[in-house]
C-alpha positions in Angstrom: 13.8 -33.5 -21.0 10.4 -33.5 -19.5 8.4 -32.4 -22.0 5.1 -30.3 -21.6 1.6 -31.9 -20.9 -0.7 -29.5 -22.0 -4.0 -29.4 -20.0 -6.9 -31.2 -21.4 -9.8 -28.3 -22.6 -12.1 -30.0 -20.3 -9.8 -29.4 -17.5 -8.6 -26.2 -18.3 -10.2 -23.9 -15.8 -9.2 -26.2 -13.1 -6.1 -26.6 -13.8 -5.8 -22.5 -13.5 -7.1 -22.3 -10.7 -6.5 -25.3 -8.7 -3.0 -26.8 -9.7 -1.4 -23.0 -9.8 -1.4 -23.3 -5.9 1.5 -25.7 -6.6 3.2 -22.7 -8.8 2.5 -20.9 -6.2 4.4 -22.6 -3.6 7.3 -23.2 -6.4 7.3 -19.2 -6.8 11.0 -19.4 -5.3 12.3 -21.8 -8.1 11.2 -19.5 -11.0 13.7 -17.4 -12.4 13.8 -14.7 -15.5 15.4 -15.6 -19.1 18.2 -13.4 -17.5 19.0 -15.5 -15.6 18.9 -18.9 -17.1 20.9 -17.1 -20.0 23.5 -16.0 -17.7 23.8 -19.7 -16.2 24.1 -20.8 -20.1 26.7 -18.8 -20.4 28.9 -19.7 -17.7 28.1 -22.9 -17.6 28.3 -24.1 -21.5 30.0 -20.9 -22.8 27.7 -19.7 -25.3 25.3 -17.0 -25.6 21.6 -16.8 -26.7 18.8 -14.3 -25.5 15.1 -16.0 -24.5 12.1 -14.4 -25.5 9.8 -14.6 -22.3 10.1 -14.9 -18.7 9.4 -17.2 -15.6 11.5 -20.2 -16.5 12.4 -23.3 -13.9 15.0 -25.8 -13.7 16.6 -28.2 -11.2 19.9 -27.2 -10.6 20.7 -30.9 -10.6 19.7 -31.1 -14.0 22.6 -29.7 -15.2 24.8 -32.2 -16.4 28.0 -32.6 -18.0 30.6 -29.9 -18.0 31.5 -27.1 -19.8 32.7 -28.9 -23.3 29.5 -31.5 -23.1 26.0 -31.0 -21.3 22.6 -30.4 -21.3 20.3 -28.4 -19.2 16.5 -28.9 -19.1 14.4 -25.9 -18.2 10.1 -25.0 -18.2 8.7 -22.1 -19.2 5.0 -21.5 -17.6 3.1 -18.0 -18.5 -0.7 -18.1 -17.7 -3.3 -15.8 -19.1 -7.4 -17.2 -20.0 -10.2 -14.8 -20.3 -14.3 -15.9 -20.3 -17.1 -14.0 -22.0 -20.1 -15.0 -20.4 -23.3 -13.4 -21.0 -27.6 -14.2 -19.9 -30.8 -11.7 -19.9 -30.3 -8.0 -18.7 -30.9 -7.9 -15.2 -30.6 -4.3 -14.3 -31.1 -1.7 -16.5 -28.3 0.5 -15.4 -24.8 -1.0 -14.3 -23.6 1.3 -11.6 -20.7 0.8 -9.2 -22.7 -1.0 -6.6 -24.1 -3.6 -9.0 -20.2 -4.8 -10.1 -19.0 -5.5 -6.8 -22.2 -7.3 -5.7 -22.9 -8.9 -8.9 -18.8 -10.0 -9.3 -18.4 -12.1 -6.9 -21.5 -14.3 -7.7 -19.5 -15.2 -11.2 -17.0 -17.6 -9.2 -18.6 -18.0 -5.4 -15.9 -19.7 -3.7 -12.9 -18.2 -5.1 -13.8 -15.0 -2.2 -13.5 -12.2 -5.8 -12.8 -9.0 -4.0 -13.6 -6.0 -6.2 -10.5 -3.7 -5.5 -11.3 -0.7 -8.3 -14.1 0.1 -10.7 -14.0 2.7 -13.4 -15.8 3.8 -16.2 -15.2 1.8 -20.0 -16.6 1.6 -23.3 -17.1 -2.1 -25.3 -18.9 -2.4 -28.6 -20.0 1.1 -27.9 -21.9 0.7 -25.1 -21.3 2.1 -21.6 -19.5 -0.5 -19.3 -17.5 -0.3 -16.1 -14.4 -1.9 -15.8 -13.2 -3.7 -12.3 -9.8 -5.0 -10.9 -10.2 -7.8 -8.6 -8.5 -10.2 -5.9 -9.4 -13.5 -5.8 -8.6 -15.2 -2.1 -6.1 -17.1 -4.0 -3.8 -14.1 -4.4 -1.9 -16.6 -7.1 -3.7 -14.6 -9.6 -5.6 -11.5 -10.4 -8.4 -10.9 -12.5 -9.5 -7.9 -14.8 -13.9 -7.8 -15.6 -15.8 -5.6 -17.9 -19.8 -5.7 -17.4 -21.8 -3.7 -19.6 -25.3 -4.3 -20.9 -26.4 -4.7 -25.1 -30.0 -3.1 -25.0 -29.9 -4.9 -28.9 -30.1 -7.7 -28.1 -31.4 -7.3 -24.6 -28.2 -9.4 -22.6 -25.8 -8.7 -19.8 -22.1 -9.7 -20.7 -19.4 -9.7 -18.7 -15.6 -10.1 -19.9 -13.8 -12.2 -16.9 -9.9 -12.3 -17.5 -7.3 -13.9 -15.6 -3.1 -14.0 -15.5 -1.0 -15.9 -12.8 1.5 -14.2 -10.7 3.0 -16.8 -8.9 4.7 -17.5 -12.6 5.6 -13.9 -13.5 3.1 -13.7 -15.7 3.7 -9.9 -17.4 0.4 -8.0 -16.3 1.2 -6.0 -19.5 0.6 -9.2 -21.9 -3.1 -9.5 -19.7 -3.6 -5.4 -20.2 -2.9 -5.8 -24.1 -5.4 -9.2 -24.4 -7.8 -7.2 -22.4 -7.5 -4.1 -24.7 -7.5 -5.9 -28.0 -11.0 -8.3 -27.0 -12.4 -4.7 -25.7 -11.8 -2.8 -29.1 -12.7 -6.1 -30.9 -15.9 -7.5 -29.3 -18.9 -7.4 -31.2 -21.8 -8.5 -29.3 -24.8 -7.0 -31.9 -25.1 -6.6 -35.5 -23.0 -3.3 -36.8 -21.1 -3.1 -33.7 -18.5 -0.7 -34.3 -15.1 -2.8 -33.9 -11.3 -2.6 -34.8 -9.0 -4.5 -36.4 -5.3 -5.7 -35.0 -3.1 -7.2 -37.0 -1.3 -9.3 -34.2 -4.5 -10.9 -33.7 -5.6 -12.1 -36.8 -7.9 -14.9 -36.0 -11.8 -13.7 -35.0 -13.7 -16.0 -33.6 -17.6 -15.6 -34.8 -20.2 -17.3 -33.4 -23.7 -16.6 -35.4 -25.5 -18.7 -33.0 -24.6 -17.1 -30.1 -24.3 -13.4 -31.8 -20.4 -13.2 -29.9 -17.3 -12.0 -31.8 -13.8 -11.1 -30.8 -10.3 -11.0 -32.3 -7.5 -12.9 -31.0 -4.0 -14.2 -31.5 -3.5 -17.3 -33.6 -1.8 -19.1 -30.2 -4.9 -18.8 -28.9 -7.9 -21.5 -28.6 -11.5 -20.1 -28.2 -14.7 -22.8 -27.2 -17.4 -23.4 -24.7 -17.2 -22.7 -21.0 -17.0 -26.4 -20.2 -17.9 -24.9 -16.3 -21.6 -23.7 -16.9 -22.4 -20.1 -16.9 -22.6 -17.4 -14.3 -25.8 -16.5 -14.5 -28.9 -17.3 -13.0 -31.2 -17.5 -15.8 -28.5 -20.8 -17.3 -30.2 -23.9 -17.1 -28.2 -26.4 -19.0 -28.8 -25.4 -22.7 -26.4 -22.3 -24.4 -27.5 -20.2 -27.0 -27.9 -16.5 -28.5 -29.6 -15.7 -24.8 -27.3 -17.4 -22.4 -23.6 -18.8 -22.9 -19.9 -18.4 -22.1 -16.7 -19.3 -23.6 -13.3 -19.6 -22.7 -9.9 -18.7 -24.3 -6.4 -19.7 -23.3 -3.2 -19.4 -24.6 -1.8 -22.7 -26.2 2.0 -22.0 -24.7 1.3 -22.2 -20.8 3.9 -24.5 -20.5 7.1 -24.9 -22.6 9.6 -27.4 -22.4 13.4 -26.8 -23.6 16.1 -28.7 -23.1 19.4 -27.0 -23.7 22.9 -29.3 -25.1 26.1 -28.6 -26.3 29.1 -31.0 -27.5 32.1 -30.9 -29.9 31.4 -31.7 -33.3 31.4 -35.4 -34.2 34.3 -37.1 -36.5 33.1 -37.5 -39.8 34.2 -39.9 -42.3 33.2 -37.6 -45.1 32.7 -34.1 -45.7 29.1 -32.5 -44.8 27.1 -32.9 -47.4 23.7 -30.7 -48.2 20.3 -30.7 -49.7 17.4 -28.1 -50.4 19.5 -25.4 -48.6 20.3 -27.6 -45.1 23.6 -29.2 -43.9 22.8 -32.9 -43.6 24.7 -33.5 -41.0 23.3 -31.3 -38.6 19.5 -32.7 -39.8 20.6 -35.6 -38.9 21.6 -34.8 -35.2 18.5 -32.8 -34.6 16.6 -35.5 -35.6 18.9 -37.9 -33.3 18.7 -35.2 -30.9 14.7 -35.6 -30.9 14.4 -39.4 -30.4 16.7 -39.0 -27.3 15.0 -37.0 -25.1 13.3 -38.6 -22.8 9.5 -39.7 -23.0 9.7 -39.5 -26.7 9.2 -42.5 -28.6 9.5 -41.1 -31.9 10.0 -38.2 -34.5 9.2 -37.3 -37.8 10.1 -34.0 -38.8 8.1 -32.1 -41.3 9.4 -28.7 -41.8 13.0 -27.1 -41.8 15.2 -24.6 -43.0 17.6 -22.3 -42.2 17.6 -19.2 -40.4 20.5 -16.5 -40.6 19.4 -13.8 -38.4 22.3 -13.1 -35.8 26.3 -14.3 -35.7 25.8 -17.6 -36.0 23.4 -19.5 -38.3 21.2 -21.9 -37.4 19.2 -24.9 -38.8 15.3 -25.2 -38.1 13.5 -28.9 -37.5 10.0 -28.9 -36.4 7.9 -32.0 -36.4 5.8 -34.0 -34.4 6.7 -36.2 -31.6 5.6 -39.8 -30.4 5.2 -39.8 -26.4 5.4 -42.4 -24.0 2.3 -42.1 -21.7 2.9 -42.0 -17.8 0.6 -43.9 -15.6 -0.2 -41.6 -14.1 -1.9 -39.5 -16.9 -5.9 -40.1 -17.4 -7.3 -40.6 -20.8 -7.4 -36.6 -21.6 -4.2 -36.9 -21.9 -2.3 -36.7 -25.3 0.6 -38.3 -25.7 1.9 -35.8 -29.0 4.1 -33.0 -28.6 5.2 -30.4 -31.0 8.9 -30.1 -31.3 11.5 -27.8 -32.8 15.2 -28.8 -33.1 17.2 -25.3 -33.5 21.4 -26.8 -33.9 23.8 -24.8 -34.6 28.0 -25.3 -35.5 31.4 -23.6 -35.0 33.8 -25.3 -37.3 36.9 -23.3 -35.7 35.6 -24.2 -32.1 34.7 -27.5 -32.7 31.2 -27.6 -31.0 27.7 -28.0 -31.6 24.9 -26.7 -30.0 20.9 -28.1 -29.9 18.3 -26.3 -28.1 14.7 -28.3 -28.3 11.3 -26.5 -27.5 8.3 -28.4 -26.9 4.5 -27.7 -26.5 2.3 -31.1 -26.3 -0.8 -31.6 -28.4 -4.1 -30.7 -26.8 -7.9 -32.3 -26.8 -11.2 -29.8 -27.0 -13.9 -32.4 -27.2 -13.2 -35.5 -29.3 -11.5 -33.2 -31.6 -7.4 -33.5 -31.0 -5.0 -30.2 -31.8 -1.5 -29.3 -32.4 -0.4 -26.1 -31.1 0.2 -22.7 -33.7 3.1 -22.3 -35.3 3.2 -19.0 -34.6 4.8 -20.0 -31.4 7.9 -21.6 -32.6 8.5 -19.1 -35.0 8.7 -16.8 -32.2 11.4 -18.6 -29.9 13.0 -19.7 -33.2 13.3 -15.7 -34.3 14.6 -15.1 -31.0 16.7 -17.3 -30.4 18.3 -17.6 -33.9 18.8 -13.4 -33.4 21.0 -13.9 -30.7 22.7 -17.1 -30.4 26.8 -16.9 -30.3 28.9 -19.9 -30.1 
């Protein structure tokens, strides 16, 4: 299994933009969970529903046969927003102002504004645009409205990558829910969501927003689009960016008959030990881990077939070729499942690696593997 390198946070914008041309030109190898759950199925003769899309594997990574194998697959969904914001520069944004003043936020990247029409954010008038970058890998949605309270222009940038199916639907609901949410002046009149429980509140910079808990909110580490920015953010001039911590998932896919045992499966605190055991075995041999310690489990009975829970943190080797961003953690969950009448065993591993914002080091949410463990527990059939 090669499991996920998450992007370092200083990196992340130019990883978006500049290493999705290699997505891009991979667009023919990405497939839907449809289809790698079909493949599953004929090829290892079990059944389990995915809960996302865009997913890529080798078809040479398939090995083994139909009684013993293991299939690695990535899944890659990309969505980041920026809220950037400096000194009022006109004092009424009309039409022709967005798709002049647009493209000055990334020069280079050739922003067409393609529509414009009328919004509302923190109950001011703004106007909302849909735009083309050159780079037709990606699309971008921008709000622009002014705060006469506080006397600044803001401008909500957000960003989703087609080349790896990213749903426009999950950009249209982030873009909604930071619309509604926003706060950018005292007693701003905001909503609440509860599938986005976390609001990040900056005092210093007089910004608020909601967002999910998979999400990771900090400074624009590219400067900021304005032209009154010279070096030094505060309540006048700043930007930050949010990502998604599950851009890239690794899972790795095995199935085998159950092993001989000498004695008779034993349990503890609700698990079968046996099948702890192999998860944890399971998680030391996949490749580039050099070790695991597993800190959470249990067991989840949600579909036909129950099915035990490991989650814990792994050891990674580094590759040469990674620079010193890189952090050589990954989260992991070990979801096995038996059939005592058909003899097998079945371990499906999902990994998101550890990420770096500063000197600070982070694990991703746990929100996130609750999700493909919901999922996939729901549906799973040996």
């Amino acid at each position: 299994m090669k499991l996920a390198r998450m992007v370092a946070a200083c990196g992340v914008f130019a990883w978006c933009l500049n290493a999705l041309p290699v997505f891009a030109q991979q667009a023919q190898a990405l497939r839907s969970g449809e289809d790698l759950e079909q493949l599953i199925e004929e090829k290892a003769g079990f059944a389990l529903e995915l809960p996302e899309l865009s997913f890529s594997w080798a078809d040479e990574g398939f090995i083994g046969d139909r009684e013993s194998g293991s299939l690695a697959s990535t899944h890659s969904k990309v969505i980041y927003y920026f809220v950037h914001w400096g000194p009022t520069e006109v004092e009424e944004i009309d039409e022709a102002y967005v798709r002049q003043r647009i493209p000055k936020v990334w020069p280079g990247e050739g922003l067409e504004v393609q529509k414009v029409k009328a919004a509302t954010v923190a109950g001011h008038p703004a106007l909302f645009a849909e735009v083309m970058p050159r780079r037709q890998f990606y699309r971008a949605f921008f709000l622009i409205w002014n705060c006469p309270e506080t006397g600044r222009q803001f401008i909500a940038d957000m960003n989703y990558n087609v080349a790896v199916k990213t749903p426009r639907a999950e950009l249209e609901a982030e873009f909604e829910t930071t619309r509604k949410t926003l706060s950018c002046h005292p007693g701003t009149p905001v909503s609440h969501l509860p599938t986005h429980p976390v609001r990040y509140d900056n005092p210093r910079y007089g910004l608020s927003f909601e967002h999910p808990p998979h999400w990771h909110v900090y400074d624009n580490p590219y400067g900021v689009p304005h032209p009154a920015y010279a070096g030094l953010r505060n309540h006048t001039v700043g930007s930050v960016l949010a990502w998604m911590q599950d851009m890239e998932v690794s899972l790795q896919f095995a199935w085998s008959p159950i092993p001989d045992q000498e004695q008779p499966s034993g349990e503890a605190m609700g698990i079968q030990l046996d099948l702890y055991k192999m998860a944890v075995g399971s998680a030391l041999a996949l490749d580039g881990v050099e070790d695991f310690v597993a800190d959470e489990y249990e067991t989840l009975s949600l579909g036909a077939t129950p099915v035990l829970k490991v989650t814990g943190t792994a050891e990674l080797t580094k590759p040469e070729a990674k620079g010193q961003d890189f952090v050589p953690k990954s989260r992991l969950m070990m979801l096995i499942a038996s059939d005592a009448e058909k003899k097998r065993v079945v371990t499906i591993s999902v990994g998101i690696d550890y990420y770096r914002n500063g000197g600070e080091i982070h694990p991703p949410d746990r929100s996130i593997f609750d999700r493909w463990a919901v999922e996939i527990a729901k549906g799973l059939e040996l």
